[in-house]
Backbone as JSON Lines, residues from 0, in Angstrom:
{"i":0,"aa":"X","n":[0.85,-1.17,0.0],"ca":[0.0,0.0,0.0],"c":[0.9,1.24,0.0]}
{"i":1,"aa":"X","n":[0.51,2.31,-1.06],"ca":[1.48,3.51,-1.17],"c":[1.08,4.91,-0.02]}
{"i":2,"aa":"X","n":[2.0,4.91,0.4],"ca":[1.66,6.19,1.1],"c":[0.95,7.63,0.82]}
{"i":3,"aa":"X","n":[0.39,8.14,1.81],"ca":[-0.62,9.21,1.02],"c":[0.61,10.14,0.89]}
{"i":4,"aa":"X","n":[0.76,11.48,-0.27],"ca":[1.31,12.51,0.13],"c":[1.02,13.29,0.03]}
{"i":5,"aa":"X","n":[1.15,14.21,1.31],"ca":[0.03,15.81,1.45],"c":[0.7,16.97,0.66]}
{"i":6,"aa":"X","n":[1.09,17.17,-0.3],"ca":[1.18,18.4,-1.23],"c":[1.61,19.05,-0.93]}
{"i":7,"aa":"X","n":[0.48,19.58,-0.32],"ca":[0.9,20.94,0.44],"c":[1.03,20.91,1.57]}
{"i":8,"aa":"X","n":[2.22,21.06,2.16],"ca":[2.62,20.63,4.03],"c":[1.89,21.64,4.59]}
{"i":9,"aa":"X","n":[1.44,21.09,5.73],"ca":[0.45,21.98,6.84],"c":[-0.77,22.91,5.88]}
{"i":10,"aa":"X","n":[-1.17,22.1,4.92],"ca":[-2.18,22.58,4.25],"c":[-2.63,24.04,3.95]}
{"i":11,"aa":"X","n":[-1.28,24.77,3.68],"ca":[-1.47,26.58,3.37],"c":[-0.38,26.74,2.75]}
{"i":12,"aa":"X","n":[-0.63,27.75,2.1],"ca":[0.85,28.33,0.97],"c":[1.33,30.0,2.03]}
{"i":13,"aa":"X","n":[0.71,29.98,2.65],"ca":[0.64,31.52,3.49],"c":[2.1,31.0,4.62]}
{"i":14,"aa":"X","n":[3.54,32.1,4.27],"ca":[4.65,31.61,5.59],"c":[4.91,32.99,5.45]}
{"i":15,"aa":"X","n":[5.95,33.1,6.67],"ca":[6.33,34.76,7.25],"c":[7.21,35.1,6.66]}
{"i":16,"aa":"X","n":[7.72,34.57,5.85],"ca":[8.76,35.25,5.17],"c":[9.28,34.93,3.64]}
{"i":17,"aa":"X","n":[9.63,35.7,2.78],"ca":[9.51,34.97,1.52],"c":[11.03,33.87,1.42]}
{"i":18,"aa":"X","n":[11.81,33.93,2.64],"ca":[12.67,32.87,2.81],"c":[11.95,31.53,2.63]}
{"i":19,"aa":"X","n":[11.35,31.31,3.77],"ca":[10.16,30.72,4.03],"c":[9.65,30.1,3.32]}
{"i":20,"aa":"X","n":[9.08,31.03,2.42],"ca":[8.37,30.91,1.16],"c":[9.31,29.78,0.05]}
{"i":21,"aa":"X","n":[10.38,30.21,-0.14],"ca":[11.59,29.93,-1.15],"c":[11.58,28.3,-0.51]}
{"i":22,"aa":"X","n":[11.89,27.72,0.94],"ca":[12.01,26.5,1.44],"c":[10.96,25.82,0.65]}
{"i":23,"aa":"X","n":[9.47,26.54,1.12],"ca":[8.52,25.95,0.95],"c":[8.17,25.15,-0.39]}
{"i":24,"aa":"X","n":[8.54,26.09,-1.53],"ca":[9.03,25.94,-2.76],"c":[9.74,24.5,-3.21]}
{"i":25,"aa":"X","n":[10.91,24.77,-2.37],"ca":[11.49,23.33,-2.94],"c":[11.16,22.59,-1.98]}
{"i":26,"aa":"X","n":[10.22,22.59,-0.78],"ca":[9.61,21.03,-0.57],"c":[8.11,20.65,-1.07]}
{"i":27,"aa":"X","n":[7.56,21.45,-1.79],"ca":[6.38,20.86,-2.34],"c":[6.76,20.34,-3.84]}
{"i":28,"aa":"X","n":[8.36,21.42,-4.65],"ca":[9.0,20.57,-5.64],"c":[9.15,18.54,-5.28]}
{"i":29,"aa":"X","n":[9.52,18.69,-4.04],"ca":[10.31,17.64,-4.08],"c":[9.16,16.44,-4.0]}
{"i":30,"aa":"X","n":[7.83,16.78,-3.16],"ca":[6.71,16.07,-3.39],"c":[6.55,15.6,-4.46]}
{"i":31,"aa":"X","n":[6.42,16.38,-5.34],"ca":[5.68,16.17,-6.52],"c":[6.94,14.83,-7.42]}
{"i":32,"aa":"X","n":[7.77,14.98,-6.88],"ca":[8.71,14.44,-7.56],"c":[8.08,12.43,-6.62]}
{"i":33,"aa":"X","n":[8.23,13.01,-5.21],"ca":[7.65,11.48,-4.52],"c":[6.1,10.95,-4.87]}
{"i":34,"aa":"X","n":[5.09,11.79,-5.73],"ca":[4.16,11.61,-5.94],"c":[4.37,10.88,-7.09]}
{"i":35,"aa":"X","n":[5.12,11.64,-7.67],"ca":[5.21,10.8,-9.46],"c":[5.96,9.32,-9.38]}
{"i":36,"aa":"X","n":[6.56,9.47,-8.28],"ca":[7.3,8.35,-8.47],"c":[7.49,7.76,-6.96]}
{"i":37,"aa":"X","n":[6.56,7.0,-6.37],"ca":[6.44,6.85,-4.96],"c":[7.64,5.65,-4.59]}
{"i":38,"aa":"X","n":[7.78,4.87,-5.39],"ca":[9.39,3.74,-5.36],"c":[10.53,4.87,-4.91]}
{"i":39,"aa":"X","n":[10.94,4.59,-3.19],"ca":[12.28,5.02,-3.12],"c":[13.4,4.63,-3.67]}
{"i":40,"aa":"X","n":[13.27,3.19,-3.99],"ca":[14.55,2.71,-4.4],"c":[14.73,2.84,-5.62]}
{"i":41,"aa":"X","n":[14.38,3.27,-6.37],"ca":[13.94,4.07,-8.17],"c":[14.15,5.6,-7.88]}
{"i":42,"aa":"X","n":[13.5,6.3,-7.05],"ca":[14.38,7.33,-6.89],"c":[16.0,7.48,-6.68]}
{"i":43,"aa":"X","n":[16.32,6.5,-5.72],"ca":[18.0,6.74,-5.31],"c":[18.25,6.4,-6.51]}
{"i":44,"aa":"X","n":[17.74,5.58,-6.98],"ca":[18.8,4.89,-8.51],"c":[18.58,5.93,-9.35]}
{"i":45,"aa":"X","n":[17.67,6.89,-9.65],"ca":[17.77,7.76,-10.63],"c":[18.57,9.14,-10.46]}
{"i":46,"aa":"X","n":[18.63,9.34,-8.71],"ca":[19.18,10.27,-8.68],"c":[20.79,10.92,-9.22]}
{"i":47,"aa":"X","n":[21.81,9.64,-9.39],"ca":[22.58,9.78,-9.63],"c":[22.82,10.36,-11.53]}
{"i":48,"aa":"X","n":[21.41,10.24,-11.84],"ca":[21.52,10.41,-13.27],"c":[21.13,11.79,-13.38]}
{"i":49,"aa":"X","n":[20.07,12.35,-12.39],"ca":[19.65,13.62,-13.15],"c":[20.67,14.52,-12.1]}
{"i":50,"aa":"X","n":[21.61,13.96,-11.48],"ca":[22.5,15.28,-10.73],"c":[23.53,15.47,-11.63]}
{"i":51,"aa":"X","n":[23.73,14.84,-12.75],"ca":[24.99,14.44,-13.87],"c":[24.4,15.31,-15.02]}
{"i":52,"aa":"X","n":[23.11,15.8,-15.38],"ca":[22.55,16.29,-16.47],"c":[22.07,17.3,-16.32]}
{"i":53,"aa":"X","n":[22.6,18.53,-16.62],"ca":[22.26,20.18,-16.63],"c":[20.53,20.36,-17.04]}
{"i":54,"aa":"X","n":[20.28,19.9,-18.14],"ca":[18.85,20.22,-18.65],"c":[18.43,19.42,-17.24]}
{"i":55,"aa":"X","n":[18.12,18.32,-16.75],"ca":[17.11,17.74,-15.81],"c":[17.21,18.76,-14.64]}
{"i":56,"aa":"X","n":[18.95,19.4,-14.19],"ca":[18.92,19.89,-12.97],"c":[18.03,21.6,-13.56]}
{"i":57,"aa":"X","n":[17.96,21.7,-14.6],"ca":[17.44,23.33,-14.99],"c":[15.82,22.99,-14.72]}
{"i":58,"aa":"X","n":[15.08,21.61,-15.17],"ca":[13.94,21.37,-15.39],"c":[13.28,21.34,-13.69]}
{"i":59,"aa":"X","n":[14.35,20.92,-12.72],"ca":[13.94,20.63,-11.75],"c":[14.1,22.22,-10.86]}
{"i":60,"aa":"X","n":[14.95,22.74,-11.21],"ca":[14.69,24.66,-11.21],"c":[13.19,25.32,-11.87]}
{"i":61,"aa":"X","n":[12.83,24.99,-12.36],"ca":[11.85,25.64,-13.5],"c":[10.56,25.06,-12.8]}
{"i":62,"aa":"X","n":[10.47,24.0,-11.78],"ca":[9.45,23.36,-11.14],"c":[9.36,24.19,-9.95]}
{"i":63,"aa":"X","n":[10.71,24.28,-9.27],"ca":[10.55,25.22,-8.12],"c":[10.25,26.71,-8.02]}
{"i":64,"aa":"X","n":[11.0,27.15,-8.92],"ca":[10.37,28.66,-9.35],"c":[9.0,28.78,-9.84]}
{"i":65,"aa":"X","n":[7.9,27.81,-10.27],"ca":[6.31,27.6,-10.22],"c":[6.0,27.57,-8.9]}
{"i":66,"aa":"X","n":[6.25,26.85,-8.47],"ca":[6.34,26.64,-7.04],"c":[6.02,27.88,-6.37]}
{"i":67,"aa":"X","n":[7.31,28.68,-5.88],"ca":[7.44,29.77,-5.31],"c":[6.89,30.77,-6.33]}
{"i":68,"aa":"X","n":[6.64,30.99,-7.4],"ca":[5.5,31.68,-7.83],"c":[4.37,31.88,-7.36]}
{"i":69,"aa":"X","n":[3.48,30.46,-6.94],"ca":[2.11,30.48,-6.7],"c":[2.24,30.94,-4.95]}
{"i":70,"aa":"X","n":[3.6,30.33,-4.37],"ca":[3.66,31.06,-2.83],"c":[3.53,32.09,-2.75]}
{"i":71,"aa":"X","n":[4.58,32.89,-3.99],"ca":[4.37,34.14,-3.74],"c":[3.19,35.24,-4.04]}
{"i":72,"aa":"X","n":[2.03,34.62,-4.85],"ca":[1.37,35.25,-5.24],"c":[0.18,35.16,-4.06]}
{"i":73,"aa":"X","n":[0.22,33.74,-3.34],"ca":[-0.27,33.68,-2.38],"c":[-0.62,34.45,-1.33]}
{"i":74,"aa":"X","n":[0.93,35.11,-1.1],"ca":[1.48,35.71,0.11],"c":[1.96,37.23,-0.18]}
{"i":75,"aa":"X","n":[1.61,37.75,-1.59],"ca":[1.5,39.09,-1.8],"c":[3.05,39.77,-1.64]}
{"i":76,"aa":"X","n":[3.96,38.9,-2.41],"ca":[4.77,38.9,-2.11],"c":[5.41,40.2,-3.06]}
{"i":77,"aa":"X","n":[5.08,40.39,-3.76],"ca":[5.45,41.37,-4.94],"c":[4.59,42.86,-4.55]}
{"i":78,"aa":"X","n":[4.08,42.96,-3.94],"ca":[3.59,43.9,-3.27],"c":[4.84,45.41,-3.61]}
């Protein structure tokens, strides 16, 4: 049986700081990455491939900056 995973930790995009914010970013990235692919041991084995490949490490940038987009728009951050 696969584990549930909650998305969005503590169920709000709203944090005190856009530091905060930026963490938050790359741990709902990293979800999405355990959602797609809930096998840990398929993760470790892949990891060694996409830390070796510029486009995967840019693609996995380009997830987090969505990310902290929607935080920040959340959190009125551009204010």
């Amino acid at each position: 049986m696969s584990e549930q995973v909650q998305m969005i930790p503590g169920n709000s995009l709203i944090t005190k700081t856009p530091e905060e914010g930026r963490q938050l970013a790359v741990k709902m990235a990293r979800l999405v990455i355990k959602a797609t692919q809930p096998d840990a041991s398929v993760r470790e084995k892949l990891r060694p491939i996409y830390a070796q490949d510029a486009a995967m490490l840019i693609a996995i940038g380009q997830v987090v900056a969505t990310e902290f987009a929607t935080i920040a728009a959340a959190n009125n951050y551009w204010k």
